[in-house]
C-alpha positions in Angstrom: 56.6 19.6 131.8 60.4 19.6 130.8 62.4 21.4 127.8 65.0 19.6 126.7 67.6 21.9 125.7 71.0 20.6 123.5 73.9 22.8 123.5 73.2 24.8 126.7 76.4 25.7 127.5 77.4 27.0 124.7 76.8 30.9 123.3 73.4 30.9 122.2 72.2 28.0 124.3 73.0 29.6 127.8 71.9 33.0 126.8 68.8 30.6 126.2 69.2 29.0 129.6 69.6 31.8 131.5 67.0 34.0 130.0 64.0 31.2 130.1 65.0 30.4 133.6 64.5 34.6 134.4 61.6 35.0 132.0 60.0 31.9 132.2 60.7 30.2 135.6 58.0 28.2 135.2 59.8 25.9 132.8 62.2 23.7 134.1 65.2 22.7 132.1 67.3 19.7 131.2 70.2 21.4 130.0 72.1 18.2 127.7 75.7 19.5 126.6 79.1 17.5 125.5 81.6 20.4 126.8 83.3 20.2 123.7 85.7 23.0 123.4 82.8 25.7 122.9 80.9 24.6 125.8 81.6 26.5 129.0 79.9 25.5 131.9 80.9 28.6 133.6 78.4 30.3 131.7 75.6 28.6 133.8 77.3 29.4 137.4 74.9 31.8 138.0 71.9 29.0 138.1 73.6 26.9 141.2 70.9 25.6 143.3 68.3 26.4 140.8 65.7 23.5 141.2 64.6 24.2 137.5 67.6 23.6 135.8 69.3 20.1 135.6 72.5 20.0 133.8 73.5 16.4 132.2 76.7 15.7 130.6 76.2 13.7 127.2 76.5 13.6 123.4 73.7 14.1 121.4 75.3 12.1 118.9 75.5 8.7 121.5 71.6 7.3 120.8 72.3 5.0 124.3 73.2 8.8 126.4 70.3 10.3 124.7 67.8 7.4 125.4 69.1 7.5 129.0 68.2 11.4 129.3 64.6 10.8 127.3 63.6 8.4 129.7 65.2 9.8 133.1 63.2 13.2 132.3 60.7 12.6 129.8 60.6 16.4 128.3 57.4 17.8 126.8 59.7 19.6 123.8 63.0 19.7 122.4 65.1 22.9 121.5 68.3 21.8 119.7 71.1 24.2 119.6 73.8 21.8 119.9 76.4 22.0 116.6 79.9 22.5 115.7 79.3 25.5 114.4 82.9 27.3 112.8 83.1 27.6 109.7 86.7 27.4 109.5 86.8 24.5 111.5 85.0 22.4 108.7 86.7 23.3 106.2 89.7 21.6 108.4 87.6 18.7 109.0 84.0 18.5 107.9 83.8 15.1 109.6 82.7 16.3 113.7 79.8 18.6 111.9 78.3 15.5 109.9 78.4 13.3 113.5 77.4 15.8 115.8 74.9 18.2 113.4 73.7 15.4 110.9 74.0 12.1 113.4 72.9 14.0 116.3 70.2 15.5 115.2 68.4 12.2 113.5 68.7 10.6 116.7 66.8 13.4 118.7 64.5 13.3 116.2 64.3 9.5 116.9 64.1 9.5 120.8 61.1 12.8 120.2 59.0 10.7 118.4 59.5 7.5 120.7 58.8 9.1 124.1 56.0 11.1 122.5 57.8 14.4 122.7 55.3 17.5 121.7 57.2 20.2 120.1 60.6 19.7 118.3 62.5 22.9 117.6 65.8 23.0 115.0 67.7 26.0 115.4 69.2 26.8 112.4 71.5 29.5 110.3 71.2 31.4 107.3 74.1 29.8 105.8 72.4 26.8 104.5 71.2 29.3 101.8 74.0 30.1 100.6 75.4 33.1 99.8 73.8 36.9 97.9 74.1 39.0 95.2 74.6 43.2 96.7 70.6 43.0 96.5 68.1 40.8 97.9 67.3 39.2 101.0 67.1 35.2 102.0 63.1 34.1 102.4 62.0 30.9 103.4 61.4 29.3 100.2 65.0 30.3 98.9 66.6 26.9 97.7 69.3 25.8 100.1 72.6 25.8 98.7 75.1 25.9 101.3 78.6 26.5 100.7 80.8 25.4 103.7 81.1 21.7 105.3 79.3 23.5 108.5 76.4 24.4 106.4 76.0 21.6 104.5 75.5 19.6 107.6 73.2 22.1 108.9 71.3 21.8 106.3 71.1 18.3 106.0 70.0 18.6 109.5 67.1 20.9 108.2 66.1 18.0 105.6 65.9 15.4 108.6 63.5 17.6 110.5 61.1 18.0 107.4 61.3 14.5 106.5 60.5 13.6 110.3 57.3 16.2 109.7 56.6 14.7 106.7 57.0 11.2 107.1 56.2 10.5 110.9 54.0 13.6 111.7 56.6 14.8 114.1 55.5 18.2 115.7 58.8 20.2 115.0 59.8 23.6 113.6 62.8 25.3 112.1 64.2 28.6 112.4 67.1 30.1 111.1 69.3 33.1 112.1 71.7 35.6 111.2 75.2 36.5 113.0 74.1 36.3 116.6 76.1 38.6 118.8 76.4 39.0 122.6 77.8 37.7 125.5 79.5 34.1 126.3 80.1 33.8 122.7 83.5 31.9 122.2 86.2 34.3 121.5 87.0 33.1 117.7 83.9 34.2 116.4 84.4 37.9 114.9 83.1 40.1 117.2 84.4 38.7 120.6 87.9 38.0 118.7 88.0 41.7 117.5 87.0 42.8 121.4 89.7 40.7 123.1 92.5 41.4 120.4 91.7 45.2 120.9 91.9 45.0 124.5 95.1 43.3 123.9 96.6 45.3 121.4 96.8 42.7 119.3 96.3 42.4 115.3 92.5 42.1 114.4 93.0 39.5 111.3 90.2 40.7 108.8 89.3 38.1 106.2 89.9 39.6 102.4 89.2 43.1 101.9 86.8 43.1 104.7 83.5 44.0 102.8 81.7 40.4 103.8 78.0 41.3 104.7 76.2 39.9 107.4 72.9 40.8 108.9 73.5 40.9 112.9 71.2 39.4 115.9 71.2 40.5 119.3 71.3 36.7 120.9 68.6 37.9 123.5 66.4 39.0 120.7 67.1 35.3 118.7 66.1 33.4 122.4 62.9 35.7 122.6 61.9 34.6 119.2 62.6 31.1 119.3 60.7 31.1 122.3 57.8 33.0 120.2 58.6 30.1 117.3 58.1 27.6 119.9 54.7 28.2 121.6 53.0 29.5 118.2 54.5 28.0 115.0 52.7 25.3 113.6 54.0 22.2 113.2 56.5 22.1 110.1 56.7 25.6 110.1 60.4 27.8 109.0 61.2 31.2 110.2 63.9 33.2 109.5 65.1 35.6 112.2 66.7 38.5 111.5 68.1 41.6 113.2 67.9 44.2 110.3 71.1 45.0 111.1 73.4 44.4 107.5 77.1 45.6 108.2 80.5 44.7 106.5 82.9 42.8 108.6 85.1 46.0 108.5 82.3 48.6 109.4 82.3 46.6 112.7 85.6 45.8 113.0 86.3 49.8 112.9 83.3 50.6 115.0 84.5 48.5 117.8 87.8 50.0 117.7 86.7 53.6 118.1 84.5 52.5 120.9 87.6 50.7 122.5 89.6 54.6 121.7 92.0 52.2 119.6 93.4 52.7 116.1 92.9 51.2 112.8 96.5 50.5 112.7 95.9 47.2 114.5 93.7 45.8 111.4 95.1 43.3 109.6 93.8 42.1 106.2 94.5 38.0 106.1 94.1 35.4 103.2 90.2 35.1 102.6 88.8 32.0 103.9 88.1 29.0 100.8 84.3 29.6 99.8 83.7 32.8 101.3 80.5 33.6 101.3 80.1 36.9 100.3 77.2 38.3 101.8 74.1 37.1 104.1 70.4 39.3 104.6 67.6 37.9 106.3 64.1 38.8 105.4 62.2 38.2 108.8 58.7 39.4 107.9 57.1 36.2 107.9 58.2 35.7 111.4 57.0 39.4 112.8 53.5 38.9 110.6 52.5 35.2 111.7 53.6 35.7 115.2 54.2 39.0 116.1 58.3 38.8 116.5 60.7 41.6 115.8 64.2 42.2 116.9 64.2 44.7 119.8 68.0 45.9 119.9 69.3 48.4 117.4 72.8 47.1 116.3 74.8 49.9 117.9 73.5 50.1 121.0 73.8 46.3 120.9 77.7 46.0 119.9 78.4 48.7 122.6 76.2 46.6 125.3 78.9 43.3 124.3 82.0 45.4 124.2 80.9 46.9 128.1 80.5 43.3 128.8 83.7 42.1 127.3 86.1 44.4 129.4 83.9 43.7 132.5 84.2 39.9 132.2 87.9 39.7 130.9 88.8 36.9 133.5 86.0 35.0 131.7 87.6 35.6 128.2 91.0 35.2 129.4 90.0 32.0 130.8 88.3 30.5 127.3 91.5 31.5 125.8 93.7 29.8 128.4 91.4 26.6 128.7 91.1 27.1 132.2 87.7 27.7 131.8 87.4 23.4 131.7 88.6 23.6 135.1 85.2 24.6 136.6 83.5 21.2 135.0 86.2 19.4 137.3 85.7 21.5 140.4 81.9 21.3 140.3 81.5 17.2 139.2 85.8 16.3 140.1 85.8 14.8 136.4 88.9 15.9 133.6 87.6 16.9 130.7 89.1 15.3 127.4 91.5 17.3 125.9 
């Protein structure tokens, strides 16, 4: 039987793509994604020809699409990465996150429960909680109190799910992350902007005085436990996932640039973003007690593993930053993207 998976083109969804289809071949995939600026499907090239993997072109957000790819494939589950996902770009426009996170996501819910779909999973973040204190650590039952238009709708999301639990006895799940890092990830996120800018010599625009905590994933070690969430959680179930990994924004920002043999010169402190959240922990426990699940890569070794892959894949980067990397949709399906 099927997995539906939304968003697998994107950072975290085709790390998800491609490892399932290496670890778990057994699976096969229907891999729904809009191609929206953050979705490249040059990240799935690799699975050409792969009988396991079906890749469908469609907005989770368009209940007529969606109904068409329930009842083409029928999938057994649901994982739902798909989400506008930049913090920066909802504070320019909130209203894409409340289609595609809050409107998208009730209707998958909708279609699950309709063609009898087993298992639901809503990947989450840890930013619908808001923001810490210097102490502490987000846990399950910490009251959500999100602080961005991104998170907001994320959150809402969360809400949906429960009520869908709740209300219609819908199998589903929740998890929510910390910063995932890795490879494929869109090059205005921190850590491959930092990487690219380096390799550049260009200015690495730091936020405020730099000292923003976040708590750092390995995306292989997020799919591996979403995976874990999905074949053991019971049904209503939340986990956070953590990588016990707490850094500033500048501790990485200078880490990377000794790793690249650059210097610190090329930091450049920028006008905070509005709302800032200050700083982010994940407590994981209840995740590695229930089921077993903790993160496997230590952060260093992790952040050199991304930078290695970084200047080995530069025509991939260079290509997101272009936008030629929308060329390959049209050479493998002879179809322009939207602008």
């Amino acid at each position: 039987m099927s997995v539906l998976v939304t968003g697998g083109a994107g950072f975290i969804g085709s790390n998800f793509v491609l490892r399932s289809r290496r670890l778990r071949p057994d699976v096969p995939l229907v891999d729904v994604d809009l191609l929206t600026y953050a979705g490249n499907l040059e990240n799935l090239a690799s699975l050409e020809g792969d009988g396991g993997h079906v890749f469908v072109r469609a907005d989770v957000a368009d209940r007529a699409a969606m109904e068409a790819v329930f009842a083409e494939h029928r999938p057994a589950g649901v994982i739902h990465f798909a989400a506008e996902s930049h913090v920066d770009r909802s504070i320019l426009d909130a209203t894409p996150f409340v289609r595609n996170n809050v409107l998208g996501t009730q209707i998958l819910l909708d279609l699950s429960r309709a063609h009898g779909v087993r298992r639901f999973l809503q990947v989450s973040t840890d930013e619908v909680y808001g923001t810490l204190g210097p102490t502490g650590a987000f846990r399950e039952d910490t009251p959500l109190a999100p602080n961005s238009p991104y998170a907001a709708s994320k959150a809402a999301a969360d809400l949906l799910v429960r009520a869908a639990v709740h209300t219609h006895k819908l199998d589903a799940v929740i998890t929510r992350c910390s910063n995932n890092y890795g490879p494929f990830q869109f090059p205005e996120k921190l850590i491959p902007l930092m990487i690219a800018n380096a390799l550049e010599d260009k200015p690495l625009p730091v936020y405020g005085d730099g000292l923003q905590v976040r708590d750092w994933l390995h995306v292989e070690d997020h799919c591996d436990a979403i995976w874990t969430v999905y074949e053991q959680a019971r049904a209503g179930s939340i986990y956070n996932i953590g990588g016990n990994s707490e850094r500033t924004n500048l501790e990485v920002v200078r880490r990377l640039l000794a790793a690249l043999g650059k210097g610190e010169e090329l930091i450049r402190y920028v006008a905070d973003r509005p709302g800032h959240d200050r700083r982010y922990a994940m407590d994981a426990s209840r995740l590695k007690a229930d089921l077993g699940w903790s993160p496997a890569w230590r952060f260093e070794e992790g952040l050199d593993a991304t930078i290695t892959w970084y200047r080995e894949h530069r025509g991939w980067w260079e290509r997101v930053r272009s936008g030629a990397y929308r060329d390959y949709y049209e050479r493998q399906y002879g179809r322009r993207l939207p602008a």
